[in-house]
C-alpha positions as CSV (number, residue, x, y, z in Angstrom):
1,X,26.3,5.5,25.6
2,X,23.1,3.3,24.9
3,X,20.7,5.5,24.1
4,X,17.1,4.3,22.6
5,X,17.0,5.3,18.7
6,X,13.9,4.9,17.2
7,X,13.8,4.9,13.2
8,X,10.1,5.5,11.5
9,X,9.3,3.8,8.4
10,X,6.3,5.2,6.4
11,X,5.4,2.4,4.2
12,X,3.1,3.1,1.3
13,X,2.6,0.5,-1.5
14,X,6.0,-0.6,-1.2
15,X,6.2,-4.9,-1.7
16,X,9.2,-4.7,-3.3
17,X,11.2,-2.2,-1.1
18,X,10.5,-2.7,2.1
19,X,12.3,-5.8,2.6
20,X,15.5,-4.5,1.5
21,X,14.7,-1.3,3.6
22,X,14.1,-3.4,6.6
23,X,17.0,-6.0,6.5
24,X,19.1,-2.1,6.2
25,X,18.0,-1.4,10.0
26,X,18.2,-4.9,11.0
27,X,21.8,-5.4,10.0
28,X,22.8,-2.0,12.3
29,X,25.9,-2.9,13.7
30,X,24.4,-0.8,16.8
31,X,21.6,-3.6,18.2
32,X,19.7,-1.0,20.1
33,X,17.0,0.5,18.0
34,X,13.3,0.5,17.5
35,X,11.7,-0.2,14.0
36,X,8.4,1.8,14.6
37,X,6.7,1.1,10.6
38,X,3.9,2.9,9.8
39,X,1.3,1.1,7.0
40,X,-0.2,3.8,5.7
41,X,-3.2,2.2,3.9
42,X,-1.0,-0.3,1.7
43,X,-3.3,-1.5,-0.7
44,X,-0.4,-4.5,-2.3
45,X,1.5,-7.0,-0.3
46,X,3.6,-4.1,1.8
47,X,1.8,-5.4,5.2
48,X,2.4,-9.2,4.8
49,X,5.8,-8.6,4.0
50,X,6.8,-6.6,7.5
51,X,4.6,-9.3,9.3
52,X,6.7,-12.3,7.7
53,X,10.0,-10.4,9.0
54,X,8.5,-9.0,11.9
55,X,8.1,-12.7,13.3
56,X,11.7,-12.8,13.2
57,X,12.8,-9.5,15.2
58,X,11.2,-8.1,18.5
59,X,12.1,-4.6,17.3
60,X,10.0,-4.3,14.3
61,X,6.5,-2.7,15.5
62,X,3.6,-2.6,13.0
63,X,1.0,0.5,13.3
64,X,-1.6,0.4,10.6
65,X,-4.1,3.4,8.8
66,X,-6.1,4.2,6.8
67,X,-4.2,6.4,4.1
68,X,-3.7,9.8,4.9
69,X,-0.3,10.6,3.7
70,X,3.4,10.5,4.7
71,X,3.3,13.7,6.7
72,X,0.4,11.8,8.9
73,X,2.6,8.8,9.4
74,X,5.0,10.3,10.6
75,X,3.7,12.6,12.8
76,X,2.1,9.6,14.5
77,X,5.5,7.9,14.5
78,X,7.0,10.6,16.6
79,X,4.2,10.3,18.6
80,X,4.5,6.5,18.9
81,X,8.3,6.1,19.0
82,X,10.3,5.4,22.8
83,X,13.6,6.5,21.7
84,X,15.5,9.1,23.1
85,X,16.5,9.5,19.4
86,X,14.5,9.0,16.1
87,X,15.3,9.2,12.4
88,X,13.0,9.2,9.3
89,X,13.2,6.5,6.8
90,X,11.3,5.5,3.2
91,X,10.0,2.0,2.6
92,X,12.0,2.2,-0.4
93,X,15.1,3.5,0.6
94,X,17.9,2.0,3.2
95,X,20.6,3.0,5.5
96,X,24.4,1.8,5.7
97,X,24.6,-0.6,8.4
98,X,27.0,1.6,10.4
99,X,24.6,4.6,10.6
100,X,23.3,4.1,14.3
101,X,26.7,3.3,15.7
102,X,28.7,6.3,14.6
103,X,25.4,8.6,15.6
104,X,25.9,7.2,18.8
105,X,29.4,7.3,18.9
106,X,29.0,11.5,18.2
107,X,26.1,11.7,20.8
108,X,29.1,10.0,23.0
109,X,31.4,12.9,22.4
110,X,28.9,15.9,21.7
111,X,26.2,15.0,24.0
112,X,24.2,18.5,24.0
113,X,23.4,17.9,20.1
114,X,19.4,17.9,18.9
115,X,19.9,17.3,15.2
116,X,22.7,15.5,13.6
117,X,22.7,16.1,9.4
118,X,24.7,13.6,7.6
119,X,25.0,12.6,3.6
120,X,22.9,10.2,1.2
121,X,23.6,8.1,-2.1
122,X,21.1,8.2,-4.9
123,X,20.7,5.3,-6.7
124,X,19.7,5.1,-10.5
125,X,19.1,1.5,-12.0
126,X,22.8,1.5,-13.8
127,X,24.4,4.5,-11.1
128,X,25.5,5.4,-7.9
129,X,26.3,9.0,-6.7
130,X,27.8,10.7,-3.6
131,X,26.1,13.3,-2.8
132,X,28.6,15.4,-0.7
133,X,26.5,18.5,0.3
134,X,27.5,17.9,4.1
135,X,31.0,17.0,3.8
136,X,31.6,19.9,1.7
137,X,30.0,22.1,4.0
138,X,32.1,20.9,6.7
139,X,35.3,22.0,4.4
140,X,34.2,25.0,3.7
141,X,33.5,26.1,7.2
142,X,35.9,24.2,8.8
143,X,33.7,22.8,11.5
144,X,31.2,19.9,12.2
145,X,28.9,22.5,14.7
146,X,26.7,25.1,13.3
147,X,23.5,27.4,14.1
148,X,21.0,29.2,12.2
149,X,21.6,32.7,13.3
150,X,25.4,32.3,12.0
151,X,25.4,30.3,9.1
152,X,21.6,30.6,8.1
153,X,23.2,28.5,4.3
154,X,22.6,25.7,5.9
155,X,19.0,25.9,4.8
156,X,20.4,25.2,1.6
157,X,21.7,21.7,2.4
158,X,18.5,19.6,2.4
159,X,15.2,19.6,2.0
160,X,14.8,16.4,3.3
161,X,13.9,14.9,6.6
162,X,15.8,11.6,6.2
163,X,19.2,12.6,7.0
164,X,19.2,14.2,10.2
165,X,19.3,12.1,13.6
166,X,16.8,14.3,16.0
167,X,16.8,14.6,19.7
168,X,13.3,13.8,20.2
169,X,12.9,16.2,23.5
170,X,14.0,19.3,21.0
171,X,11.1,18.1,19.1
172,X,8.9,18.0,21.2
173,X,9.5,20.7,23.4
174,X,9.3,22.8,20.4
175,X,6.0,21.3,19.0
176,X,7.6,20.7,15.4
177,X,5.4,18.7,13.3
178,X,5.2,18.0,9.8
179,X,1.6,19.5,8.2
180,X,-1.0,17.3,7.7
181,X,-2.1,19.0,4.2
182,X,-1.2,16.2,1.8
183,X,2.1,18.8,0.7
184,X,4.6,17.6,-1.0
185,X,7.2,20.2,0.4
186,X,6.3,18.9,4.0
187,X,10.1,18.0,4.2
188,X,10.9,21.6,3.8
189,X,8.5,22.9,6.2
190,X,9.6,20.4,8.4
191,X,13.4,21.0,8.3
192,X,13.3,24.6,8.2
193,X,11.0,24.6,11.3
194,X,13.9,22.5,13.2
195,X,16.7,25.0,11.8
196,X,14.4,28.2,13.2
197,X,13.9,26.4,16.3
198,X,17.6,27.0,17.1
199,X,18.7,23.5,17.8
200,X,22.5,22.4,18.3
201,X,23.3,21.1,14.7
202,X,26.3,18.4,14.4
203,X,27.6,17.5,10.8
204,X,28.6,13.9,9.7
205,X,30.6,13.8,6.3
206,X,29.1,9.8,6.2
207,X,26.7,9.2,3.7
208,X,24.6,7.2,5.4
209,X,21.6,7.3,3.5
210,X,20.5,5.4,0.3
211,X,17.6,7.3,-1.6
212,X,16.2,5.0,-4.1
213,X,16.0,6.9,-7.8
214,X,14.9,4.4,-10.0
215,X,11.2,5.4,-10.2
216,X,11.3,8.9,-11.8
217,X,8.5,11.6,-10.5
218,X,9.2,14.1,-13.2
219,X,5.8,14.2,-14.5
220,X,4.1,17.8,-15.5
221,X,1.7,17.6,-13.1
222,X,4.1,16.2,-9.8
223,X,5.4,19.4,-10.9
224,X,3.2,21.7,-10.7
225,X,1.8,20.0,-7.7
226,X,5.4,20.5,-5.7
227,X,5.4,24.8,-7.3
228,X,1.9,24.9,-5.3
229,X,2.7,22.6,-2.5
230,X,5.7,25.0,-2.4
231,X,3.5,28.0,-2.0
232,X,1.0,26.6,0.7
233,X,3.9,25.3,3.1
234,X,5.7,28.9,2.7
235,X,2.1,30.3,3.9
236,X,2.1,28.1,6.5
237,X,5.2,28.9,7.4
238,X,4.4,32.7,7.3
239,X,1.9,32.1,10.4
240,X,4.3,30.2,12.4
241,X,5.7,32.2,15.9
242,X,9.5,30.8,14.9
243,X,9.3,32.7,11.7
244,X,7.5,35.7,12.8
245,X,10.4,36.4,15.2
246,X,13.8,35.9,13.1
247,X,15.7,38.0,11.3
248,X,15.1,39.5,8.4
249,X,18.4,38.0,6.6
250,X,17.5,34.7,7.9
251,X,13.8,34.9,6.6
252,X,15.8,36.4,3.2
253,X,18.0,33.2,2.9
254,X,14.4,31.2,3.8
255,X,12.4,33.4,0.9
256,X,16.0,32.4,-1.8
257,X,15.4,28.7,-0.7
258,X,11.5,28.2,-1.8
259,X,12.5,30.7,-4.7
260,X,14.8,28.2,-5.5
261,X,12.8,24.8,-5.4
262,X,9.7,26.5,-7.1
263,X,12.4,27.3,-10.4
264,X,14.1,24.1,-10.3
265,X,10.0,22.7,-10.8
266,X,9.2,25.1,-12.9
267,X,11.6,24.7,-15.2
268,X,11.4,20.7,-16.0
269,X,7.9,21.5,-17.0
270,X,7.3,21.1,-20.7
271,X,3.8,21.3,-21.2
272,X,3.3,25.0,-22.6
273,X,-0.3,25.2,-20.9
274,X,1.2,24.3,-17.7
275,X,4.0,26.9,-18.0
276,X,1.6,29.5,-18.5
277,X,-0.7,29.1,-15.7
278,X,2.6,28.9,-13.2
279,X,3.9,31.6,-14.9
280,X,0.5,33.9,-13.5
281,X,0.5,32.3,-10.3
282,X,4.4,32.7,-9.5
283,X,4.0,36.6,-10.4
284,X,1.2,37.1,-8.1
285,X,3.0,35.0,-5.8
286,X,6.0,37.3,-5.4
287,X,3.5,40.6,-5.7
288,X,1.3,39.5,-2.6
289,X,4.1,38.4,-0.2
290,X,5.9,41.3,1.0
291,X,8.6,39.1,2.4
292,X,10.3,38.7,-1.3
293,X,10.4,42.7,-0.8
294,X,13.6,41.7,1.4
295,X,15.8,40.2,-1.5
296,X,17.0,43.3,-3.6
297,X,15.4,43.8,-7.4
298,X,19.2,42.6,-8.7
299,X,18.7,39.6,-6.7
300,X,19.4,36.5,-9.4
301,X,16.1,35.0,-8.5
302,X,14.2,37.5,-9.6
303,X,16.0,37.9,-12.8
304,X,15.2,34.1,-13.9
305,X,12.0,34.7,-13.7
306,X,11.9,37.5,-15.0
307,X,13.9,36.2,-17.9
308,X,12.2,32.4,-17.9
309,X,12.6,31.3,-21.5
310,X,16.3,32.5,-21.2
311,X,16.6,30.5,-18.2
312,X,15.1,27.1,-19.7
313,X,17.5,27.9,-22.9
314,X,20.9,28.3,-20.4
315,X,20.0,25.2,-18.3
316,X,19.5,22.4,-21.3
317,X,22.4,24.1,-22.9
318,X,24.6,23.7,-19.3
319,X,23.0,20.0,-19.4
320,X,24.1,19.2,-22.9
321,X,28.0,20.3,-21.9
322,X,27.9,18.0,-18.7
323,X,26.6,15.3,-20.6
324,X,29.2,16.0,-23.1
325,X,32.1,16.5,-20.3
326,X,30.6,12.8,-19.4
């Protein structure tokens, strides 16, 4: 097999990145791939340093913007890419160089698959960790091939769009885009409109992906932004056709999942002010959406919250004994 795959780079302020990002794809053992990089209004050095290695490699394609936001980019990458094949990538992140060869080499065996989900390594400035979400899937199931409608956990895997290799057809023909609303949970939206869209899902125990940790966003208000972010793409979501028609245990492992994400936010905010106003808007979040009916009042969810200052109390205290363990 030598199938076209097309990887899209949003690039955003990233001079010091995106060289390591690019030398990544350009050291694939598998040669035949597109670089499609998206400059989405770089205001530093980011341009001149894909032009300088550009020269170099025929593959590297250079679209510039003005700067509307990741989910823009890549939208217009999809849009722009030729492969029959196309995977999402960070300027300041980078892939192992055997990432494109063993995709192709599964395509080989399994060639009905849209989406292929494999693992990632975060990397601190002193640390490295495995992050084994997939391959410990795969054990527990005992299988590489899943679907929605029988194992709707795997919404629980990712919330990312950069480690999945997508069939760009399935995309297509199912008009899944990311949403152009400056979100911060487009990745969600975007992954959980791929999963509803009932694609044939192939697991990879590799972790191919390198996510790049060293700059931390754990600020109050990147908080807060994701809770509400979190809220708008769940509306948006609401109004979509795919999620109208599923079940109601799938939209109930769906309605767990944002629960989920909006707590893990909400509770790495310290600023009392900020806890208070989430506090009001998470209650009359869960009162006006008739979905969370679905998840019974004993639900766990709905007892964190219910319970938030316990919660907050239990997690440091859990932190403290791993950091002790450590």
């Amino acid at each position: 097999m030598n199938k076209l795959i097309s990887i899209i780079v949003t690039v955003y302020n990233k001079e010091k990145t995106i060289d390591r990002c690019l030398q990544s794809l350009l050291n694939q053992t598998y040669n035949n791939i597109e670089i499609i990089c998206i400059n989405d209004g770089s205001t530093d050095s980011s341009l001149k340093r894909i032009q300088s290695i550009a020269r170099y490699d025929k593959r590297i394609k250079i679209y510039n913007q003005k700067n509307k936001g990741v989910s823009y980019a890549r939208n217009r990458g999809i849009s722009l890419c030729s492969g029959d094949y196309f995977l999402f990538i960070d300027g300041d992140d980078w892939l192992d160089k055997t990432c494109c060869e063993i995709l192709i080499e599964t395509l080989a065996l399994k060639p009905n698959t849209n989406v292929i989900l494999y693992d990632y390594i975060n990397v601190y400035n002193k640390s490295v960790y495995k992050i084994n979400r997939v391959k410990n899937f795969i054990k527990k199931y005992h299988k590489t091939f899943f679907n929605l409608n029988e194992t709707p956990e795997i919404i629980y895997i990712t919330a990312s769009s950069c480690q999945q290799l997508f069939q760009k057809e399935f995309i297509l023909n199912n008009n899944i885009r990311f949403p152009e609303a400056n979100l911060n949970t487009e990745d969600l939206f975007f992954w959980i409109s791929v999963l509803l869209s009932n694609p044939k899902l192939e697991f990879l125990k590799q972790n191919f992906y390198y996510y790049d940790k060293t700059v931390s966003n754990s600020r109050s208000k990147d908080l807060y932004k994701n809770i509400r972010d979190a809220f708008t793409s769940f509306k948006l979501l609401q109004k979509t056709n795919i999620y109208i028609n599923s079940t109601n245990h799938v939209k109930k492992v769906i309605v767990s999942y944002y629960l989920l994400m909006i707590l893990n936010s909400w509770s790495s905010i310290n600023d009392k002010e900020t806890i208070n106003i989430l506090n009001n808007d998470i209650n009359d979040f869960l009162k006006n959406n008739s979905e969370f009916k679905l998840l019974p009042k004993s639900n766990h969810i709905f007892l964190l919250f219910k319970f938030k200052y316990i919660y907050k109390f239990f997690r440091k205290l859990i932190l403290l004994i791993i950091k002790r363990e450590i």
